[in-house]
C-alpha positions, 0 to 999 in steps of 0.5 A: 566795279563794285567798291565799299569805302568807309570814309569820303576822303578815300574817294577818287574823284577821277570821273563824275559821280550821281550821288544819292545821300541818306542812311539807307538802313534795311535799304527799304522800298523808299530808298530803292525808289530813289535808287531806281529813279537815279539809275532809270533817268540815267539809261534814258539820257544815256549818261552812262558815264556817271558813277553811280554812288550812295553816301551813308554813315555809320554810326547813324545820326539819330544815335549819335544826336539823339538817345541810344537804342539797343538793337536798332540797325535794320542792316549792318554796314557791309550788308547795306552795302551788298543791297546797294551794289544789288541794285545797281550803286557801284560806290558805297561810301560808309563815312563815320559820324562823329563830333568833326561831321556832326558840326560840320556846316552843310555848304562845307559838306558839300565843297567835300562832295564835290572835291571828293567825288566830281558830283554832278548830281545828288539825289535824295528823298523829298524830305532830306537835309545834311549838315549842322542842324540839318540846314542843308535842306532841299532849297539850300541844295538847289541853290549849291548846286547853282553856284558848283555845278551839279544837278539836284532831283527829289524823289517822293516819299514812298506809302504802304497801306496809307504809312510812309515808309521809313526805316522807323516804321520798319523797327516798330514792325519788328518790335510788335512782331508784325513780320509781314508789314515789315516785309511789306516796306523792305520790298522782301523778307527781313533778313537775320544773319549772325553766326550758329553758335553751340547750345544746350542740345536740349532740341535735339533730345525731344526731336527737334534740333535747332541752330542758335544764331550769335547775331550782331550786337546792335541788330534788330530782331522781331519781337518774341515768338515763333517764325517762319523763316527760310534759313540760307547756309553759307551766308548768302542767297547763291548757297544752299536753303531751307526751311525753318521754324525760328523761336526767339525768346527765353524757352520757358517751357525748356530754361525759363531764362533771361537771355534772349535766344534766337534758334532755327530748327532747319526743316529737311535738314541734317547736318552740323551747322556748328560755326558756320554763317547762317541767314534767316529771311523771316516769311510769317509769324506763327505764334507767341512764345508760350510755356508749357506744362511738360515737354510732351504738350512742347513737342505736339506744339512744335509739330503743329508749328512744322505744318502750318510753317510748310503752309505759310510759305505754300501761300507764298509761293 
């Protein structure tokens, strides 16, 4: 049984639970390692008793402890947890970090773990530490688990191209528009979700109509440019797809503005997306964003852009 609790003190603990703990955000190919070590070492001693649950938090850490940055979350918290419950976590606990966590002491946190979920084992990345001032490092878990009786196992970090993966990584990947290398460490295509708001219908008067997406407020989102990208109708990969060309910036051929608009031109498609959930997965970057000198020289650019979109997911596929 699936299940999504935002906070540690709303778990049952009414049977023993494998726990993995982190901030899972973008659920990158790192934290599907350590998920997919839990779950494997599980079949093969058949401990199939054991609840498999991940622990992770919202707000991070790194912004309630550090400085805030806008547009920073890879994954909102419900759609962490929907990747988690795909691979196999029936648990997600998205417990909130605020003053009361942030000072909590890690062997404290730990008497938590254990009165709320029955921990048997924990499972983390070799470079994890929980607590005020990250003091519940690896050793210090050891020794917990020594003294209240769970098990604690380490995964290695995971490399791309000689980088570790992290979800730091991944954001700077974004950021300088590198689509690939960010697909590359998530172990799939980034995914935008957000909802088609009405625009200015100046797309669709030179032929190429395009949904504006109203993302998340805190979202990341690639740098400026043109994408391609398949977009998912209804919110979910179970319904209908197609391709799309995605251009993120401030249409300086069209408005010239400063507002950052992300809209789809739905290739194969004709209807009224208006309302309606969309989800972009992002397959390769085309080009800049560039101004042009008239709406004709856009339009056989955007044509241009059609084709080597088609071509992009051909070599994909």
């Amino acid at each position: 049984m699936r299940e999504h609790l935002n906070s540690l003190a709303l778990a049952n603990p009414d049977s023993p639970t494998c726990l993995t703990i982190g901030a899972f955000d973008g659920v990158h190919r790192g934290h599907q390692r350590v998920l997919r070590r839990l779950l494997m070492t599980q079949l093969a001693t058949g401990r199939g008793h054991c609840r498999m649950a991940t622990l992770t938090f919202f707000p991070l850490p790194k912004l309630v402890l550090g400085t805030p940055e806008p547009h920073f979350y890879l994954t909102a918290p419900d759609e962490r947890a929907r990747l988690l419950h795909e691979l196999g976590i029936e648990l997600v606990i998205t417990h909130p970090f605020d003053e009361q966590v942030r000072t909590i002491q890690a062997d404290r946190f730990v008497d938590a773990l254990v009165t709320h979920l029955d921990v048997k084992e924990i499972w983390v990345g070799a470079d994890f530490a929980l607590g005020y001032q990250r003091k519940g490092d690896v050793p210090f878990l050891h020794a917990q688990g020594k003294a209240k009786g769970f098990l604690v196992h380490t995964v290695d970090l995971t490399a791309v191209n000689g980088m570790v993966v992290s979800s730091s990584l991944i954001r700077r990947a974004l950021k300088d528009g590198r689509i690939g290398d960010a697909n590359r460490c998530l172990g799939r295509p980034f995914r935008l979700p957000g909802r088609v708001v009405s625009g200015d219908g100046r797309g669709r008067k030179i032929g190429f109509p395009t949904a504006n997406l109203q993302i998340w407020e805190e979202q990341a989102y690639p740098a400026h440019g043109v994408y391609a990208a398949r977009a998912w109708l209804g919110g979910g990969p179970d319904g209908e797809s197609c391709l799309a060309a995605v251009n993120i910036g401030v249409r300086p051929t069209l408005t010239a503005g400063l507002k950052t608009v992300i809209e789809a031109h739905l290739l194969d498609f004709d209807g009224d997306l208006n309302g309606k959930e969309l989800r972009l997965d992002f397959l390769g970057r085309i080009r800049d964003e560039i101004r042009f000198d008239g709406l004709d020289q856009l339009t056989a650019q955007l044509q241009r852009d059609m084709v080597q979109i088609r071509h992009v997911v051909e070599q994909l596929d």
